[in-house]
N, C-alpha and C positions, 0 to 999 in steps of 0.2 A: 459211532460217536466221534466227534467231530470239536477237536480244541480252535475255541476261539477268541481265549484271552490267557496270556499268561501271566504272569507274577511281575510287578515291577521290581523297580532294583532294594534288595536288603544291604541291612549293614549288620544284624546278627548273626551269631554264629560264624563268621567267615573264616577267622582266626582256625576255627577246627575242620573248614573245607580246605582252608591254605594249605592245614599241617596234614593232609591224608598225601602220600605217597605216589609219584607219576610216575616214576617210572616205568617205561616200556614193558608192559608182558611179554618176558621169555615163550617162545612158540617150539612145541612140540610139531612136527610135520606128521609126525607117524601117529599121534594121539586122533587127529582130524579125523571126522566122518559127516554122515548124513544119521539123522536120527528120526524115525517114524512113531509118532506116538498117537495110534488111537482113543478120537473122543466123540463122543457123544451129548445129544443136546438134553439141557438140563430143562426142570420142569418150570412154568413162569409163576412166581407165585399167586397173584391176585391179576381180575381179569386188566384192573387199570394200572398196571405196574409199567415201570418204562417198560417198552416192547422193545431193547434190544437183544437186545439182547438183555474116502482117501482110499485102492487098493487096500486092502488090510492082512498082514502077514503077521499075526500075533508071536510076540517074544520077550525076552524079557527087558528089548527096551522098549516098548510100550506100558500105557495107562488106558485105563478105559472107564468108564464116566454112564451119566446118565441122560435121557434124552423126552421130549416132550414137547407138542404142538409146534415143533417148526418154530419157534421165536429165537432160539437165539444158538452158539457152541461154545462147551465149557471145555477144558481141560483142565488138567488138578497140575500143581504145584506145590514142591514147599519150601517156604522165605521165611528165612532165620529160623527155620527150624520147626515151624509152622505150614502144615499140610490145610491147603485151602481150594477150593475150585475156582476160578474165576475166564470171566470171558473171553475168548478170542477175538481180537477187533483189529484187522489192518488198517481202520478209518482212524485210530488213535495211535498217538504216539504213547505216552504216560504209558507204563503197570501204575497199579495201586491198588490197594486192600484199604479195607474198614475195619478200623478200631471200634467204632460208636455204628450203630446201626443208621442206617440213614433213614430220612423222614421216608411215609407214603407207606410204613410198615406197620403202624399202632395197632390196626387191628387183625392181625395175623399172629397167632400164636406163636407163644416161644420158640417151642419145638420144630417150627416149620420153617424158622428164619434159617439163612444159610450163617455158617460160622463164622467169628469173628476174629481179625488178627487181635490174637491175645500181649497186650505189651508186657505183661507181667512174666510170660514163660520163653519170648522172644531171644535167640540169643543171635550174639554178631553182627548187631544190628549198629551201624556208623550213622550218629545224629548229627545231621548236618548244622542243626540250625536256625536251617533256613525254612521259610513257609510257603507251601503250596497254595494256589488262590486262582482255580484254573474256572472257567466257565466252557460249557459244555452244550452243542447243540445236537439235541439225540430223533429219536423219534417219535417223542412225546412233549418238545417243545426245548426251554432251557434248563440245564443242570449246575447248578451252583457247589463250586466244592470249597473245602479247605482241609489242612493237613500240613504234616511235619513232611519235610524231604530227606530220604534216610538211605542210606545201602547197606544190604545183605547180600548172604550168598542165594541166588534161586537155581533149584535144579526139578529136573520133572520127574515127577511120582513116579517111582517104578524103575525109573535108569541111573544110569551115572551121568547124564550128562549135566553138568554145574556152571552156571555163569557166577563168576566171583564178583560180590560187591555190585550188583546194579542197582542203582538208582530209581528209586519207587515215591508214592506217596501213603505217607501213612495220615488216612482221612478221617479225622476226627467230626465234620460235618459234611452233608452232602444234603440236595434238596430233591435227589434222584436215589432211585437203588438199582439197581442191576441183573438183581436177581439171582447175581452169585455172589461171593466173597471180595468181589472184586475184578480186576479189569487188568492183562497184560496183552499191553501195546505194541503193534507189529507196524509204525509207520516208521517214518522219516525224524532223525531230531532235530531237524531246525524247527519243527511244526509240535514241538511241544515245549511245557510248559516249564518242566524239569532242568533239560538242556540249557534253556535260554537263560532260568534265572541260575544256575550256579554260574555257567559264563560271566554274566552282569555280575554276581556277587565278585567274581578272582578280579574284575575288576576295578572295582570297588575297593577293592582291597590293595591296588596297585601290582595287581601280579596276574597280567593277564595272562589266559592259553595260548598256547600254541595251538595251531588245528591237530597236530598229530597225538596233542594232549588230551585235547576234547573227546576222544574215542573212549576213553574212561570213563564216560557218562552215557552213552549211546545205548539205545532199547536193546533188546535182549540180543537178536540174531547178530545183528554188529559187531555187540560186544563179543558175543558167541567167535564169530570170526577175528576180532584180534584179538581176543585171549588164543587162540589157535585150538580151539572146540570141537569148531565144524570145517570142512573144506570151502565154499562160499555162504558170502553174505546174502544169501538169498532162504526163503521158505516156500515149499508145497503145501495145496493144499485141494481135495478130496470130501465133499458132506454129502451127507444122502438125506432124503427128505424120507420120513417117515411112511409107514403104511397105510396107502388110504382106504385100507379097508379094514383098519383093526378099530377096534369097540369104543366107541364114545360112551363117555360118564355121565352123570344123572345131569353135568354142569357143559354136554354138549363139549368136551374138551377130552381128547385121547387121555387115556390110563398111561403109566408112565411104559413107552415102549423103546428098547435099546435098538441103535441103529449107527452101525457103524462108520466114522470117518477118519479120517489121516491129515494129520500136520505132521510135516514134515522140515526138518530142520537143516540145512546144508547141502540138500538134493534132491530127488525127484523124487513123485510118491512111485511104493513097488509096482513095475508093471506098467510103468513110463521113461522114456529117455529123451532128451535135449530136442533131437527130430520129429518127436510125438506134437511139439508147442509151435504155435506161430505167434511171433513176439512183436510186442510195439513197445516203442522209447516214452518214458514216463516222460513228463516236462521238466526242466532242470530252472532252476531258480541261481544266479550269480550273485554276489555278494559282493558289495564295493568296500574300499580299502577301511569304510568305519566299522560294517562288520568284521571282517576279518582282523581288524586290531583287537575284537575280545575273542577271540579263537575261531569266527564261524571258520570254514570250510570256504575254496576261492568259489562254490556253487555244489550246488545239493539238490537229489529231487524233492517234492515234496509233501505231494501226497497220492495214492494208489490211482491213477490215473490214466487213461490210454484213449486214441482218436476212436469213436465209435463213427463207422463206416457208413454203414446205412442201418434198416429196419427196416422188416417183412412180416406183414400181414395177413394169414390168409393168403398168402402166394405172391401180394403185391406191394413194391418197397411205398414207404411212406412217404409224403412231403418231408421235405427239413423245416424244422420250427422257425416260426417266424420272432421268436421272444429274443432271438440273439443275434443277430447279424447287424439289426439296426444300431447295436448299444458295443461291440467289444467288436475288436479286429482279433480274433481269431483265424486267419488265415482259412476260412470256410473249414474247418476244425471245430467237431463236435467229443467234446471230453469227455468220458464216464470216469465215474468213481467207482474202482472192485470194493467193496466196503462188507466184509463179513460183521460186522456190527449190526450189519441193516437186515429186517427181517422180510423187508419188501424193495421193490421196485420207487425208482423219481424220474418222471418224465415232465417236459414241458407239457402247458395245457395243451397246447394245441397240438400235440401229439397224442395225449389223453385222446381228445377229442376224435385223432383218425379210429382209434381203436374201439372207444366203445362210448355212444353218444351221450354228451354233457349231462342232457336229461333224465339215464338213468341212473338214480342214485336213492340209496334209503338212510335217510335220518341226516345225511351228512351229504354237503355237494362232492367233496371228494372221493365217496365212495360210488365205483362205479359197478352197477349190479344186471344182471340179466341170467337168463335161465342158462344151468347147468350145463345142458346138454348142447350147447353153441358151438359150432364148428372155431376153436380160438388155438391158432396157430401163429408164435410169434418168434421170431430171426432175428437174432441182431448178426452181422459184420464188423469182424475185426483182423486186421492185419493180412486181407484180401482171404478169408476163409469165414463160412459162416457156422452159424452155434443156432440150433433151434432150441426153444422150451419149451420142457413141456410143459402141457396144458393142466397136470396134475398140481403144479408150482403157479400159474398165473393163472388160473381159474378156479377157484375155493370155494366152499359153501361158508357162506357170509357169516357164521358163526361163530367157523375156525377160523377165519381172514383176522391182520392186525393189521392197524391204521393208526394215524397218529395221537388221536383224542379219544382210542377205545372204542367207537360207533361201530366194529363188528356185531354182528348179530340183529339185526333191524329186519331182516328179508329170508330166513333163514329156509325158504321153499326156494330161495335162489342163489346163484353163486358172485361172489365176489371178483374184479379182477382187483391182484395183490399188487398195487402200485399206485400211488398220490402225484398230485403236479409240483412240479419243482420248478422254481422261477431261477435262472442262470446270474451270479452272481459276476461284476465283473474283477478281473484280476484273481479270481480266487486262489489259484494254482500255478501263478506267476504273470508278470506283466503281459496285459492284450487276452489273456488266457479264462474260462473259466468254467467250470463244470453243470456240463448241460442235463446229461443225465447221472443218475446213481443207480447200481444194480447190485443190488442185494442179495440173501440167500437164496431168492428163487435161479436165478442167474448161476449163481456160483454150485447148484445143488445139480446143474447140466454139465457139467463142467470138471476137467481137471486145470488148477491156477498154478503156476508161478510165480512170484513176485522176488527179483533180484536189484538188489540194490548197488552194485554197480559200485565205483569209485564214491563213495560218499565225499572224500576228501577232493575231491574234481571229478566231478560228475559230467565234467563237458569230455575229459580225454573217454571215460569211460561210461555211461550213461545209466539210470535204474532201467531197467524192461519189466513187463507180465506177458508171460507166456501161456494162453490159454491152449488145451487141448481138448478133443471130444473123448466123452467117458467110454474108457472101454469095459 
């Protein structure tokens, strides 16, 4: 999930984001760790619902969760006091929870919807104000939200570990659902919607931040590290792909089956170390002297990003796309996005095209179909080391496959590749820069990830990196 408009400037409520307290969080050294908490992917509800949405050492800081068709990973949470599951998504920055159901649910029974943030039984909950107004680009097109901006304390089910007072959306309307309770955000804060408009509010207000103030508002793992939580500001992370040989239901969709994964909060997941990863430098974004007068950061990274090297075929590397080179000075730099939101694969067409011909496709051109049983072997390269997938993850039976308008199921004697074309945006991810591919949970389901965020307050002395390693 993917923010792509945030809030303009407010003049409500300021007065009581002014009067909230900065002071520097007192840091325990000795309090600091790493915390592992397994989850599992949760069930989707309806076939046309958005589609987006580790080592495992069970103890009692872990949670464990439920899982179903490969669409999306929940972990449970509870804010203000309030136990809810909501998604893992390093593609966003925002948390947020649903007060109001959102549309796209009407005919799904009561019983079946996931829970809602209750405002009535909520406690500790700091009202900003101010109003969320965030637009959303998912895998099912655009997502229209609104909501109150608010902080609690959020801590995860089952541990001690507590981020005090972060920064959420409480969504009164949304024109998307999720499919869980809601949504916390594992990106960058420059690149959401939250960050930017309290900044513009203190503003506003004549009392701008400091950047070392602005940490007060920062997504969870951040905050996590300067409340002194966690040891770094970084998260692992660990999913496994379901069993493909457990029972399909009358509706051609697995029974709910649990399936263990790992987030991991301030270190490695169990059964990996530092050496296990080969890292590459996210892109860093600079801020000139107008940002940085309402608090930003002198440069930030920005969103989960890394040079994808080449891609292998069947044994042989592909062309490089011709959709980007004529349009953005990338530096002959091809971007992907690690996006655990994404429940598939984005490739330019005409990489589409090396892989499995234009013309195969049922009901939908995007969908590319051919028989099961296809020798489909594919490699990406990153950080001079390569990552195969498997073919259990990019080659599906067209039924259980998700696509962006729902068109699985058309060919269901044949299998699905789990990936759509993606047209390269330019500047997306900072000036000359912009994201060629995106590689979703099939990607990340081969895979152990890091994602460290690095100096957020100067990101240029100290850089974000993703540290992919192969599953052991």
């Amino acid at each position: 999930m993917k923010s792509l408009l945030w809030a303009g400037l407010l003049s409500a409520g300021i007065s009581q984001v002014a009067a909230y307290p900065l002071q520097p969080v007192a840091r325990s050294i000795s309090s600091k760790r790493s915390l592992s908490i397994p989850f599992q992917q949760k069930p989707k509800l309806s076939k046309n619902l958005l589609r987006k949405r580790q080592d495992t050492n069970p103890n009692d800081d872990q949670s464990i969760l439920g899982n179903e068709n490969d669409v999306r990973y929940i972990a449970s949470i509870v804010i203000a006091g309030e136990p809810l599951d909501v998604v893992i998504d390093s593609g966003s920055t925002d948390t947020f929870v649903f007060s109001v159901q959102p549309q796209g649910l009407e005919n799904i029974p009561a019983s079946e919807l996931p829970p809602l943030f209750n405002n009535a039984t909520a406690v500790d909950v700091i009202d900003t104000g101010l109003t969320y107004n965030a637009t959303y680009g998912g895998g099912n097109g655009i997502t229209e939200t609104l909501g109150a901006i608010q902080l609690a304390p959020v801590s995860i089910n089952g541990t001690d570990l507590q981020a005090n007072n972060l920064t959420f959306a409480n969504l009164y309307s949304s024109s998307s659902p999720t499919g869980a309770s809601g949504l916390l955000g594992l990106g960058f804060p420059f690149n959401g919607a939250i960050y930017v408009t309290i900044l513009e509010a203190f503003e506003a207000a004549n009392q701008p931040l400091s950047a070392e103030e602005t940490q007060r508002f920062f997504p969870i793992v951040p905050l996590l590290e300067y409340q002194g939580k966690i040891d770094q500001a970084l998260f692992s992370i660990v999913v496994d792909r379901l069993d493909s040989e457990a029972p399909l239901n009358a509706n051609n969709q697995f029974d709910t089956v649990f399936s263990n994964g790992t987030l991991t909060f301030g270190g490695y997941p169990d059964g990996y170390s530092q050496n296990d990863f080969a890292f590459s430098s996210v892109p860093v974004v600079e801020f000139n002297e107008r940002g940085q007068s309402i608090g930003l950061p002198s440069s930030t990274g920005n969103r989960w990003t890394l040079p994808l090297e080449a891609i292998y075929f069947n044994g042989a590397q592909l062309s490089n796309t011709t959709e980007q080179t004529d349009y953005y000075n990338d530096g002959e730099a091809y971007y992907a996005l690690i996006d655990t939101g994404n429940p598939s694969l984005s490739f330019p067409t005409d990489i589409m095209n090396q892989i499995v011909p234009s013309g195969a496709w049922a009901g939908n051109p995007d969908n590319r179909v051919l028989p099961c049983d296809t020798t489909f072997n594919l490699t990406v390269q990153f950080a001079g080391r390569q990552f195969p997938l498997s073919s259990k993850d990019t080659l599906v039976p067209s039924y259980l496959a998700v696509d962006s308008l729902g068109y699985g199921g058309f060919a269901t004697d044949q299998c699905q590749f789990q990936a759509q074309p993606d047209q390269p945006t330019p500047d997306e991810i900072g000036p000359g820069t912009s994201i060629t591919y995106q590689l979703g949970d099939p990607f990340l389901r081969n895979v152990a990830a890091v994602f460290n965020y690095g100096n957020i307050l100067n990101s240029i002395a100290t850089p974000p990196t993703i540290g992919l390693a192969a599953r052991k």
